[in-house]
C-alpha positions as CSV (number, residue, x, y, z in Angstrom):
1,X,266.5,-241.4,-8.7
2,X,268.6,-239.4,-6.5
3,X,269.3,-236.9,-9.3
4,X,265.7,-236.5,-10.3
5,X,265.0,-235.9,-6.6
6,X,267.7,-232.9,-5.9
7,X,266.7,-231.8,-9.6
8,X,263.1,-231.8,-8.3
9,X,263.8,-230.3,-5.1
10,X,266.0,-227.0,-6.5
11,X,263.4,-226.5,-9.2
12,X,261.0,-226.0,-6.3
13,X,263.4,-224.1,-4.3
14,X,264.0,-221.7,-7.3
15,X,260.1,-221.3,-8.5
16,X,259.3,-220.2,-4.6
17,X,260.6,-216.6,-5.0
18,X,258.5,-216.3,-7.8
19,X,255.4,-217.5,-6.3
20,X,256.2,-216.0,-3.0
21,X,256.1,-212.4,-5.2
22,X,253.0,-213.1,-7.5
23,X,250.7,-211.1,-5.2
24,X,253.2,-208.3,-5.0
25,X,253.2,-208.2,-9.1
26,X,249.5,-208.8,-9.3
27,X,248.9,-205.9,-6.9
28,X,251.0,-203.7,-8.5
29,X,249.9,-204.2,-11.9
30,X,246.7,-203.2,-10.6
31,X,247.4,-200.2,-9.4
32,X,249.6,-199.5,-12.2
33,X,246.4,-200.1,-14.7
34,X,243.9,-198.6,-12.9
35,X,246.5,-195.7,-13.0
36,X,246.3,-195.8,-16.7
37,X,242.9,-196.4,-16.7
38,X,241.9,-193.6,-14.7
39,X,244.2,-191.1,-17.0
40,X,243.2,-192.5,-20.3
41,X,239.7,-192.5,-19.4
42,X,237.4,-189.4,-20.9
43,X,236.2,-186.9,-18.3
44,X,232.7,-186.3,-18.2
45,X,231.7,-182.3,-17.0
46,X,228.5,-183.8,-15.6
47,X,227.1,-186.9,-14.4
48,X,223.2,-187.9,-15.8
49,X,222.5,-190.9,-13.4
50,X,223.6,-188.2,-10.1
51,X,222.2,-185.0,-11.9
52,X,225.0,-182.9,-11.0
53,X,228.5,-181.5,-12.2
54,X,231.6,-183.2,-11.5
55,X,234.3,-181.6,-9.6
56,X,237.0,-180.3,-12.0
57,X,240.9,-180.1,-11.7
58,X,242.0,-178.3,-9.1
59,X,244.4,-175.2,-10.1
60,X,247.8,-175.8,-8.7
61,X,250.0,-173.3,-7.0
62,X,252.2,-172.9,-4.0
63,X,249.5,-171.9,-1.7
64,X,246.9,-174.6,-2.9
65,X,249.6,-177.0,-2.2
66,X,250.9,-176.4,0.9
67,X,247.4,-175.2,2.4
68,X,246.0,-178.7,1.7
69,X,243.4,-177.2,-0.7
70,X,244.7,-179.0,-3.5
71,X,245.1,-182.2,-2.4
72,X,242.0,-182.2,-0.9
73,X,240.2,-180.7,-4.4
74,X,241.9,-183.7,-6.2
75,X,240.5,-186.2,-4.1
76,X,237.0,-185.1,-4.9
77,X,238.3,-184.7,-8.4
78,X,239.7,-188.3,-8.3
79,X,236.4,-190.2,-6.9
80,X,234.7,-188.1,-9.7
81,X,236.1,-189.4,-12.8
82,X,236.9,-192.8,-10.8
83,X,236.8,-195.5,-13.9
84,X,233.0,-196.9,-14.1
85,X,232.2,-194.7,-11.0
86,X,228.1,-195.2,-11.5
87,X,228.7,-198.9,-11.8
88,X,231.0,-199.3,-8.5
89,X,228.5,-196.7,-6.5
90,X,225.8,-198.8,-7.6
91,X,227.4,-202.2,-6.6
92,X,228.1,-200.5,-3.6
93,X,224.6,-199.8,-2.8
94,X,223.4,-203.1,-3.3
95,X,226.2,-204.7,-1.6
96,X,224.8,-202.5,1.4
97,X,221.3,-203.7,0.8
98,X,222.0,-207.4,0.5
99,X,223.8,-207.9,3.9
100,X,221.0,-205.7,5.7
101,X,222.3,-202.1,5.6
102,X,219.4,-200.7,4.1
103,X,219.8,-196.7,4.1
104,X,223.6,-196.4,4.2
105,X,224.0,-193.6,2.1
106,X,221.2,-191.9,3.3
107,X,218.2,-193.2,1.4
108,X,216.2,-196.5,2.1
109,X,215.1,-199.2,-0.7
110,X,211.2,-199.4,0.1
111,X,208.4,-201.5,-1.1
112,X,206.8,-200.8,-4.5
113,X,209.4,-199.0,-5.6
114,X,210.2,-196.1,-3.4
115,X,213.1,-194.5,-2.6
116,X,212.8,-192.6,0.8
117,X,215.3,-190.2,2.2
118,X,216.3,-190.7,5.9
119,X,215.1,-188.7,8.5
120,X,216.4,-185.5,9.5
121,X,217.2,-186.7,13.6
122,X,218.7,-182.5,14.5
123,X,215.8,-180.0,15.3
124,X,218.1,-177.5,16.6
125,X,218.3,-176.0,13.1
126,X,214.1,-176.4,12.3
127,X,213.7,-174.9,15.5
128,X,216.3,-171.8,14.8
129,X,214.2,-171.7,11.5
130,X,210.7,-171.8,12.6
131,X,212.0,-169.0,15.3
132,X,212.7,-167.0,12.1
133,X,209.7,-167.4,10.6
134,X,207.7,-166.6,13.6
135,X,209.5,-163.4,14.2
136,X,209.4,-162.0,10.8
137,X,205.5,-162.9,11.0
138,X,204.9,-160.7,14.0
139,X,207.2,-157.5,12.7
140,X,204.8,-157.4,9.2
141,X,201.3,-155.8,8.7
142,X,200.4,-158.9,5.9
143,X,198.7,-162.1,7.1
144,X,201.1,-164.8,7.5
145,X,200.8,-168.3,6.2
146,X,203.2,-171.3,6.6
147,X,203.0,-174.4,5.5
148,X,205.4,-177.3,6.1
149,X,205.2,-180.3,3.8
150,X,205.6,-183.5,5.7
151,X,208.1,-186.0,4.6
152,X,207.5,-189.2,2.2
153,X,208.6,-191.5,5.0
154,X,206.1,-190.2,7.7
155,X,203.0,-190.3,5.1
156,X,204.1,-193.5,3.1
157,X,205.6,-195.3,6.5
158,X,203.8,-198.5,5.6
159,X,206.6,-198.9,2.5
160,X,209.3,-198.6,4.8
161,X,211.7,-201.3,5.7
162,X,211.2,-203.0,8.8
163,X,214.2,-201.7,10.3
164,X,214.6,-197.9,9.5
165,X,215.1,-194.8,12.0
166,X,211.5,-193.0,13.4
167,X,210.2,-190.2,11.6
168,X,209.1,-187.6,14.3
169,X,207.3,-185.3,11.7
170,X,204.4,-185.3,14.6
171,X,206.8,-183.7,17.3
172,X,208.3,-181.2,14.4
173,X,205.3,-179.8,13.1
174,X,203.2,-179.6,16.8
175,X,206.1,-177.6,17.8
176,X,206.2,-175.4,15.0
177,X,202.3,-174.7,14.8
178,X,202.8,-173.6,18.5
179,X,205.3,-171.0,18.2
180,X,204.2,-169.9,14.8
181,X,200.7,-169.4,15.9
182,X,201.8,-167.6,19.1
183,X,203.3,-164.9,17.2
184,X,200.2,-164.5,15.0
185,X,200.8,-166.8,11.7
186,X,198.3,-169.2,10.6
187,X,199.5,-172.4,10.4
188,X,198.1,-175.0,8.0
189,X,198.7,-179.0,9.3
190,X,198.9,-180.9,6.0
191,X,198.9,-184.3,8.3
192,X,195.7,-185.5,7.6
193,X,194.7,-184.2,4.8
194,X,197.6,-186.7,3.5
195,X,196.8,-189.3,5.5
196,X,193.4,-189.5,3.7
197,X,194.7,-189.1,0.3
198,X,197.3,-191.6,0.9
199,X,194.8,-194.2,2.4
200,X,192.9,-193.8,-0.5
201,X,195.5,-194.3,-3.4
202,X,196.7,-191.0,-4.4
203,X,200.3,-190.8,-5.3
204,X,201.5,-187.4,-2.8
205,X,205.3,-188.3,-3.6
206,X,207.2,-189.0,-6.1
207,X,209.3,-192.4,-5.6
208,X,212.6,-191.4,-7.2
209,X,212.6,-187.8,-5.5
210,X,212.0,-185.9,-1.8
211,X,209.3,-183.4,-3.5
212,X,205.7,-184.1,-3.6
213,X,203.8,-184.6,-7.0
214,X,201.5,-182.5,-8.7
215,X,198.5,-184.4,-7.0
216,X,200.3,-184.1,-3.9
217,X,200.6,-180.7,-4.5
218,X,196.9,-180.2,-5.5
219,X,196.1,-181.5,-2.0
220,X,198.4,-179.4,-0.3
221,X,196.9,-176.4,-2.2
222,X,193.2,-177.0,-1.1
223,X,194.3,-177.4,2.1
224,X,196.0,-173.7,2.1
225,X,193.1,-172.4,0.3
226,X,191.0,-173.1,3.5
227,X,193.3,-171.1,5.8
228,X,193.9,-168.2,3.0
229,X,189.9,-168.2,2.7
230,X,189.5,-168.9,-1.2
231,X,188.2,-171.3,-3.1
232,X,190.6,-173.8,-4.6
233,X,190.1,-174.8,-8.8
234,X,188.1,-177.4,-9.1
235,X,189.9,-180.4,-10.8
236,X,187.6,-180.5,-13.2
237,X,189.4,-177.2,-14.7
238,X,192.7,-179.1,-15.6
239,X,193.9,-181.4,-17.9
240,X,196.3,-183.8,-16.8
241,X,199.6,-184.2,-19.4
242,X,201.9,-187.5,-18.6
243,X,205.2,-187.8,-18.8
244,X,207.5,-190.7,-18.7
245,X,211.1,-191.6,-16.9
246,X,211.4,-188.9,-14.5
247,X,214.3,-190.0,-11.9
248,X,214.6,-187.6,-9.2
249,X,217.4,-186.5,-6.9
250,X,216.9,-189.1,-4.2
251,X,217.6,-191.9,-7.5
252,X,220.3,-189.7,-7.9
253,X,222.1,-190.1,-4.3
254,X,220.9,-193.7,-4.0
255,X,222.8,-195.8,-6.1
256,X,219.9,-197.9,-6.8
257,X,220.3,-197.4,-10.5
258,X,217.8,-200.4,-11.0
259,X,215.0,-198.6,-10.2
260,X,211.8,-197.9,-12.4
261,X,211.1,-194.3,-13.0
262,X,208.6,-192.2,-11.9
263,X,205.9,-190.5,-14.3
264,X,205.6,-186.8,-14.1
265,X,201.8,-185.0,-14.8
266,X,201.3,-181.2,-15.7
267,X,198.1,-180.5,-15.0
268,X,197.2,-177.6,-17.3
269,X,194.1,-175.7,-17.7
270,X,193.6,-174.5,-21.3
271,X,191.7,-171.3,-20.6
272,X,195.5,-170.3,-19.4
273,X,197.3,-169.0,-22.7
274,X,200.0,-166.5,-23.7
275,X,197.5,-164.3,-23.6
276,X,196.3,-164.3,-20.1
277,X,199.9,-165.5,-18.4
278,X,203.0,-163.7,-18.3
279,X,205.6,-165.7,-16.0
280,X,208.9,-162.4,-15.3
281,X,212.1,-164.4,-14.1
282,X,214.4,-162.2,-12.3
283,X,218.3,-162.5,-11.9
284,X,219.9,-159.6,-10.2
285,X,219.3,-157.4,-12.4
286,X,218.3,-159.6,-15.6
287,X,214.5,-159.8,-16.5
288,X,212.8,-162.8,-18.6
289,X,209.7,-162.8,-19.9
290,X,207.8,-166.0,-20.8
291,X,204.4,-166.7,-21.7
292,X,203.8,-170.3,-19.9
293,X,204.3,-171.5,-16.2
294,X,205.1,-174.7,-17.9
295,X,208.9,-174.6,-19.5
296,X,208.8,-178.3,-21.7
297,X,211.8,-178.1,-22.7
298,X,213.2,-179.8,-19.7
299,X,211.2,-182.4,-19.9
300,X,213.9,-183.7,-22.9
301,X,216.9,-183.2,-20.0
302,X,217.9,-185.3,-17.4
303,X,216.5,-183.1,-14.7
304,X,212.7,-182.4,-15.8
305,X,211.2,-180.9,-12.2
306,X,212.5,-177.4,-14.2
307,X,209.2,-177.9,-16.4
308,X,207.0,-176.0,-13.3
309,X,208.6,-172.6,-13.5
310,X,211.8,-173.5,-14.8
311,X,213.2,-174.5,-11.6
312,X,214.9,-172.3,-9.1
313,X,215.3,-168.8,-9.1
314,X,215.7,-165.3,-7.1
315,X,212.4,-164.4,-7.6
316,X,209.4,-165.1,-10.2
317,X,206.6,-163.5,-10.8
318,X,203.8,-165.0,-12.1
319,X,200.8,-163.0,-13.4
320,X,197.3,-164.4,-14.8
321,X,194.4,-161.3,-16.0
322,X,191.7,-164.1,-15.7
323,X,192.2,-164.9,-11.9
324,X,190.0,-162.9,-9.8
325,X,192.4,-160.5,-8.4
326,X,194.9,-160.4,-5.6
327,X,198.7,-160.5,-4.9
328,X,200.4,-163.1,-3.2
329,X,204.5,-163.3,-1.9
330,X,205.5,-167.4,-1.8
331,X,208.8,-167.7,0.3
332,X,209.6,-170.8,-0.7
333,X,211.7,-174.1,-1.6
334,X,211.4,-176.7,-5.0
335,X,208.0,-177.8,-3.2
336,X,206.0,-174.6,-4.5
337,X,207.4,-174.8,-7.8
338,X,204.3,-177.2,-9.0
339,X,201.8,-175.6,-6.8
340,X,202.3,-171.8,-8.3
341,X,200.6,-172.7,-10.8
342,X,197.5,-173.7,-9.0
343,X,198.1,-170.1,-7.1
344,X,197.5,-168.0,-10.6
345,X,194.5,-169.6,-10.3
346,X,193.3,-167.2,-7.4
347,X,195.6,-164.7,-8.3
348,X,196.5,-162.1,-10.5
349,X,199.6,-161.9,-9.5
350,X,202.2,-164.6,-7.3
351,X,205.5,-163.8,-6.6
352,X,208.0,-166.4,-5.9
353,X,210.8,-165.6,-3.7
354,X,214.0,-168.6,-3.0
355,X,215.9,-167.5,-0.1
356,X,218.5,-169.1,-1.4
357,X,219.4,-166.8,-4.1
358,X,217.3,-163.5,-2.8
359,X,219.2,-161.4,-0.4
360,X,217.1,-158.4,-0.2
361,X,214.4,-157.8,3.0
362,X,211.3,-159.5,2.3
363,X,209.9,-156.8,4.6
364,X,211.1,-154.4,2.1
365,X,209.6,-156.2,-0.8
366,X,206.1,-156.3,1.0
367,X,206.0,-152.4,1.3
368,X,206.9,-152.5,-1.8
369,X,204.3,-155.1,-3.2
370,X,201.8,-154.5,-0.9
371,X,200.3,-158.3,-0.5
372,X,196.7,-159.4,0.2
373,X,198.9,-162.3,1.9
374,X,202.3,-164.2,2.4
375,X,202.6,-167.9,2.4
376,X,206.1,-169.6,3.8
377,X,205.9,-173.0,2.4
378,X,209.1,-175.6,3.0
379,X,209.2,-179.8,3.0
380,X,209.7,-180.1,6.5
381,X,213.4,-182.0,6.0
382,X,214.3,-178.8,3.7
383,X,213.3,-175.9,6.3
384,X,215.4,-178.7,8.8
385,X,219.0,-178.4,6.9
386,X,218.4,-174.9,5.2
387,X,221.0,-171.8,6.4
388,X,219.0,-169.2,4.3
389,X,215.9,-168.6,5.9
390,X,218.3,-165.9,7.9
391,X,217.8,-163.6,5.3
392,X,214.0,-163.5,5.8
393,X,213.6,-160.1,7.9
């Protein structure tokens, strides 16, 4: 008895190291394999679900190093190609949702199936902007139009969550209208206008992405023609082409990769052909010529807003020898992409211009162009964050 009781009690005195270290070993072997993991695993250049390309390995030299550039580089590079990234970032999101911290990275999980960005809470930027706008209005002899594109969580605030930050769209765009108007632009308040068309079912946003839809567009559009004094195409003109799982950039920040996609609708009018529209895309000093404002190839690629205009570029010009007559300069953001081509449909000629890639004086190019008008459009949280608008003198 004795001797089964000392043999008992060493064997437990001896086993106690080893248990004492089996988190140690566990946790290292973790480390150790998600080491492996991470350099065994294949590197993707770009990332589908986030719609954007991944950061690649830093270049490594004495001054990366000791700067701090590379370490910092590799970081990003690291939560990049992080093993099953999408599946933790998505875990992660709905980790945040499920103990109440809906919105954490920026975007809120709304009734029937939205996906609303935050809003933007600093005006000081918006109001350095809309400063900008007003003072390039009063130093050119063209009429001046601007337009600012509420956001989805102002107009669809009844999808919100019940606990979400205020959207002061009302403030933003009552101060704007003042100063623009003061220094002679004409200002067109898209506020009810949505409000109706909301109330009554239309879809103005999409609910994967920030921009509006082609309906929502349409609305905004009839709504300009009043100030621009046309008349807008009657719907009647267009035929409306659906198409399926379209997820948009606010899917792609969210996490919330259990969300249903949206549907995305060109609505085409079949008098336009190749030979009545010639779209010019210019680069610098490369040209493109195209014969549609519609470009469907990107409707087979992850990102399918490119199908109105093929995306973003310096400056596109858009001509159509059935519209009436006229020339119009857009200064603009991803909104107008999808209402240009309601534009051709009152003039012969629109001419899209992203501050983001155009350096040149827009002054300039309305000497040049010689415009019947200029229209500034922005979605209000864009023309809030944007560091471009500088170059619009």
């Amino acid at each position: 008895m004795k001797y089964a009781a000392k043999h008992s009690a060493k064997h437990m005195e001896s086993s106690k190291p080893v248990c004492r270290h089996l988190p140690s070993f566990v946790f290292i072997l973790f480390i150790f394999g998600f080491a492996i993991w991470f350099l065994i695993n294949p590197k993707a250049d770009y990332s589908s679900s986030e719609k954007r390309y991944l950061q690649k390995f830093p270049t490594v030299s004495v001054n990366s190093v000791l700067d701090g550039k590379f370490g910092t580089d590799f970081e990003k590079y690291f939560a990049d190609h992080f093993p099953m990234r999408t599946q933790w970032v998505g875990a992660n999101a709905y980790f945040n949702l499920s103990v109440g911290n809906n919105g954490a990275d920026g975007v809120y999980n709304c009734k029937n199936g939205y996906l609303i960005n935050k809003p933007i809470l600093d005006t000081d930027t918006l109001e350095s902007n809309v400063q900008t706008i007003a003072d390039f209005a009063k130093s050119v002899d063209v009429p001046v139009t601007v337009t600012l594109v509420p956001s989805t969580g102002y107009i669809a605030n009844d999808v919100l969550p019940a606990v979400h930050d205020t959207y002061t769209d009302d403030e933003k765009i009552e101060n704007a209208q003042k100063v623009l108007t003061e220094n002679g632009a004409d200002f067109v308040d898209l506020r009810s206008a949505f409000k109706n068309a909301y109330a009554n079912g239309t879809q103005l946003y999409y609910k994967t992405d920030h921009h509006w839809t082609t309906a929502g567009a349409y609305t905004g559009y009839t709504e300009i023609c009043k100030s621009l004094g046309i008349t807008p195409a009657d719907k009647s003109l267009f035929t409306v082409e659906k198409y399926n799982d379209f997820y948009g950039t606010t899917y792609s920040t969210s996490g919330f990769w259990l969300t249903q996609p949206d549907t995305i609708e060109i609505w085409n009018n079949k008098n336009n052909t190749e030979k009545n529209i010639s779209v010019e895309i210019i680069e610098g000093d490369e040209k493109q010529d195209y014969h549609s404002m519609y470009f469907y190839n990107h409707l087979k690629e992850d990102d399918k807003y490119p199908v109105f205009i093929d995306g973003n570029h310096a400056m596109t010009r858009i001509k159509n020898t059935n519209a009436a007559g006229g020339k119009i300069i857009l200064v603009k953001d991803s909104f107008s992409h999808c209402l240009a081509p309601f534009l051709a449909e009152n003039y012969s000629e629109v001419i899209l211009v992203d501050m983001r890639y155009y350096k040149n004086s827009i002054s300039e190019l309305a000497q040049q162009e010689k415009p019947d008008n200029i229209l500034v459009l922005y979605g209000i949280d864009n023309l809030a964050t944007d560091t471009d608008i500088a170059w619009l003198s």
